[in-house]
N, C-alpha and C positions, 0 to 999 in steps of 0.2 A: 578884640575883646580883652578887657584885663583880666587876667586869670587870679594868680594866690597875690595877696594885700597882705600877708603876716603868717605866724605862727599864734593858732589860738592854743595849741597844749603838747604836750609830749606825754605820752604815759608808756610805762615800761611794766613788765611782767616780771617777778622777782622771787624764788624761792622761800627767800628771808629776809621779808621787806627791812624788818628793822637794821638788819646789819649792811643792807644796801643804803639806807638814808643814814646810818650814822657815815658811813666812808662818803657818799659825798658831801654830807655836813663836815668830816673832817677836813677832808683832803682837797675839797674845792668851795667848800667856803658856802652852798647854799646853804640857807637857812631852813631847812626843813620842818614843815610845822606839825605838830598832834598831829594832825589829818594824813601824813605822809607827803606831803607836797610842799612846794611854794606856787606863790602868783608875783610874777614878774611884771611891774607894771612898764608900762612903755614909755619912752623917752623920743625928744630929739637930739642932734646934735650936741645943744646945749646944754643938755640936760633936763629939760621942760617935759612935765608929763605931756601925753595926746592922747589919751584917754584910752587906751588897749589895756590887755592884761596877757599873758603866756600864762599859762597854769604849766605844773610841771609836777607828777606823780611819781609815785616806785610805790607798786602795792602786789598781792597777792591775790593773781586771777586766776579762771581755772584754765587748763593748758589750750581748750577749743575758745577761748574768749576772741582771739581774731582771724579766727576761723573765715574764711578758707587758707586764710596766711598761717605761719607759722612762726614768723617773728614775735621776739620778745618784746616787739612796741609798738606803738602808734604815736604817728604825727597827725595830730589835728591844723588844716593851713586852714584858714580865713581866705575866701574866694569873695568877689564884687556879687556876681549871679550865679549862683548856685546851677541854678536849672540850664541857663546858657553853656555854662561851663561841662556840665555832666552831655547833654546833647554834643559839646565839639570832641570830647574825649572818645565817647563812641563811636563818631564821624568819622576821628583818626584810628580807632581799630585799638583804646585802650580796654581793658578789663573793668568794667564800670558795673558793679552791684546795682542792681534793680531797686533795692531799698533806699527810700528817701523819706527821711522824718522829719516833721513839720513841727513844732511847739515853741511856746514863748522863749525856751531859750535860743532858737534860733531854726534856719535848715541844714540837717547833715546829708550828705552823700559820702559813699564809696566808692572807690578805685584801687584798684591794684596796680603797683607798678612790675616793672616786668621779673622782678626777684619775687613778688607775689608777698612783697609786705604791705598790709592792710593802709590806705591812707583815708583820714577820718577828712572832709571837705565841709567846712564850716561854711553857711550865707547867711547873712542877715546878723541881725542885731541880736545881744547875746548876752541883755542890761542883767537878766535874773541871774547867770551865774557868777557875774563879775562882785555881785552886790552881795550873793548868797556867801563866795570865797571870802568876804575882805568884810563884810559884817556878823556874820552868825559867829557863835561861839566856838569854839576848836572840832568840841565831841558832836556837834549837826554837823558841821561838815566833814568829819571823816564818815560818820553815816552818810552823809549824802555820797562820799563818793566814792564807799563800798556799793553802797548799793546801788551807783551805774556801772557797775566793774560788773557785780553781779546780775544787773538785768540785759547788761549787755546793750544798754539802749541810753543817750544823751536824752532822751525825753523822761527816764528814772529817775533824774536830779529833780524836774516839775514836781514830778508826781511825792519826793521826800518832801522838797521844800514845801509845796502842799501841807502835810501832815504834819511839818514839823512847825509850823504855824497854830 
């Protein structure tokens, strides 16, 4: 079975987000946008998009946000079968969170690896945030993506992008 296909995000926990996104706007060159992020779009070799996106945050959550973990982050990977993959991880004896959310932006799972940092397991198709990131206007998407910081939930983004329509 093919397991992880990519990186769909990284977000990070930060005291003082802004002086976190200006030092890596400085000092490595991403481009940090309003919203506190970038979206990295994907490449081949040659350079040619393939149609992915990386999302990449620094914002202010509250300290139980990836709870049970204690890590200052989360990697969101892009898996082929979400559900296949979550069944082989507890077959092998990983730490696999019970919760699994289903919405148009795609399916999430959890896992812990054995340091007990939170990993976010992305399946399926993921058209609404990729369009929500790279269309809406700066100040919807940093709402949107407070408030999946704050609901603690990848199905909070549906539910703004909803309302912000």
């Amino acid at each position: 079975m093919k397991r992880v296909t990519g990186i769909g995000g990284i977000f990070f926990k930060a005291k003082d987000p802004a002086a976190q996104q200006a030092w890596y706007r400085e000092h490595l060159g991403i481009d940090v946008l309003d919203w506190g992020g970038a979206a990295f779009s994907w490449a081949d070799a040659d350079g040619k998009p393939t149609g992915g996106t990386t999302v990449w945050s620094v914002g202010a959550v509250p300290d139980d946000y990836y709870a049970p973990s204690t890590a200052a982050f989360m990697i969101n990977y892009r898996v082929a079968d979400l559900h296949g993959l979550l069944a082989a991880l507890r077959a092998e004896g990983c730490a696999v969170l019970e919760k699994v959310e289903e919405s148009s932006l795609g399916k999430f799972g959890w896992v812990m690896d054995p340091e007990f940092a939170e990993k976010l397991l992305w399946g399926g198709k993921v058209v609404g945030l990729r369009v929500a990131l790279a269309a809406a206007p700066a100040a919807t998407v940093r709402r949107l993506v407070r408030q999946a910081w704050a609901n603690k939930a990848p199905g909070a983004l549906k539910v703004a992008a909803d309302t912000a329509r």
